[in-house]
C-alpha positions as CSV (number, residue, x, y, z in Angstrom):
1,X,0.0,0.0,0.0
2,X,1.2,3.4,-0.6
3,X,0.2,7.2,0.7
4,X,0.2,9.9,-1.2
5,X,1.0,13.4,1.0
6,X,0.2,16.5,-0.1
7,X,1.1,19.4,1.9
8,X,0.4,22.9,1.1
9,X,0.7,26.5,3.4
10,X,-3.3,27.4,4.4
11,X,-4.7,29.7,2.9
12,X,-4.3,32.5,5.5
13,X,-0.5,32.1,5.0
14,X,1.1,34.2,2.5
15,X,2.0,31.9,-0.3
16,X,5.4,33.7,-1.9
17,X,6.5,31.1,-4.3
18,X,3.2,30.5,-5.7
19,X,2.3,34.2,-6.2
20,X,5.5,34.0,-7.8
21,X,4.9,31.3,-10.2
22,X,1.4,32.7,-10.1
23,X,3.0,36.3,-11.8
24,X,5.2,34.8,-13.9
25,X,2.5,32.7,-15.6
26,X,0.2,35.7,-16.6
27,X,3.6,37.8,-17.6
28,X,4.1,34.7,-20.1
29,X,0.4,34.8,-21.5
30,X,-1.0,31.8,-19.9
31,X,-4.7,31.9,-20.1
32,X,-7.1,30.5,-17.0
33,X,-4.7,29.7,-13.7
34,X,-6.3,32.1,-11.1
35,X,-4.0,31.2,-8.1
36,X,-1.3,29.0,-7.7
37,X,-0.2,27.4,-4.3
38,X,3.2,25.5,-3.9
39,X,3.6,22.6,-1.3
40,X,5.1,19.3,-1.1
41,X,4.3,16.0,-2.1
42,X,5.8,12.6,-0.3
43,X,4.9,9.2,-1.3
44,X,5.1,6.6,1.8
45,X,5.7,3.0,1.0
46,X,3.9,0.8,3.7
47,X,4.7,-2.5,5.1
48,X,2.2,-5.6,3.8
49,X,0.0,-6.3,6.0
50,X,-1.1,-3.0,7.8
51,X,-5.1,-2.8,7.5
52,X,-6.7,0.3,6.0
53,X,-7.5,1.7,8.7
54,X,-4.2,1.3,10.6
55,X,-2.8,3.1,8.0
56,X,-5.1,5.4,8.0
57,X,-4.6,6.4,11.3
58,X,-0.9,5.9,11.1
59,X,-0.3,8.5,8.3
60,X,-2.7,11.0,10.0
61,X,-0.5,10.8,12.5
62,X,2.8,10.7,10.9
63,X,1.8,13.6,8.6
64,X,0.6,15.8,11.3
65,X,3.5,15.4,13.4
66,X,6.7,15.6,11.0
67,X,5.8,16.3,7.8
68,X,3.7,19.6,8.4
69,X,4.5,22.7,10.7
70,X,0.7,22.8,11.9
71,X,1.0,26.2,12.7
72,X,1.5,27.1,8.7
73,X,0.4,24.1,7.0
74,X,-2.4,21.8,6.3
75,X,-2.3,18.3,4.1
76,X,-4.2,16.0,2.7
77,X,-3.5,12.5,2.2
78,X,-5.0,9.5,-0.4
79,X,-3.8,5.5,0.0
80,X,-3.8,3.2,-2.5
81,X,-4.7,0.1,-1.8
């Protein structure tokens, strides 16, 4: 089974790069993209045999705990099974 992580800043947080990339896009012409937000993504390998649920719970926790400052950032998260 694998997780997908996605972690982005939330919205109240200033997003610099993205304005950034955001700017750039509508200097170059590019029709459509009203906001861009940067993040990260991580992809967790998990060992055979954990339940759905387990990992559910497990990557709830390991995401909100090391791989996001809470304070700043939010995720979301998809398994596949």
């Amino acid at each position: 089974m694998k997780a997908h992580v996605y972690v982005t800043l939330k919205r109240t947080v200033l997003d610099a790069q993205g304005k950034t990339v955001a700017d750039a896009l509508r200097r170059m012409e590019y029709k459509g993209v009203a906001d861009v937000r940067q993040g990260k993504y991580f992809l967790l390998t998990l060992e055979d045999g954990l339940s759905e649920t387990a990992a559910h719970t497990e990557i709830e926790r390991i995401a909100s705990e090391v791989l996001t400052n809470p304070v700043i950032e939010e995720f979301t998260f998809r398994l596949e099974v």
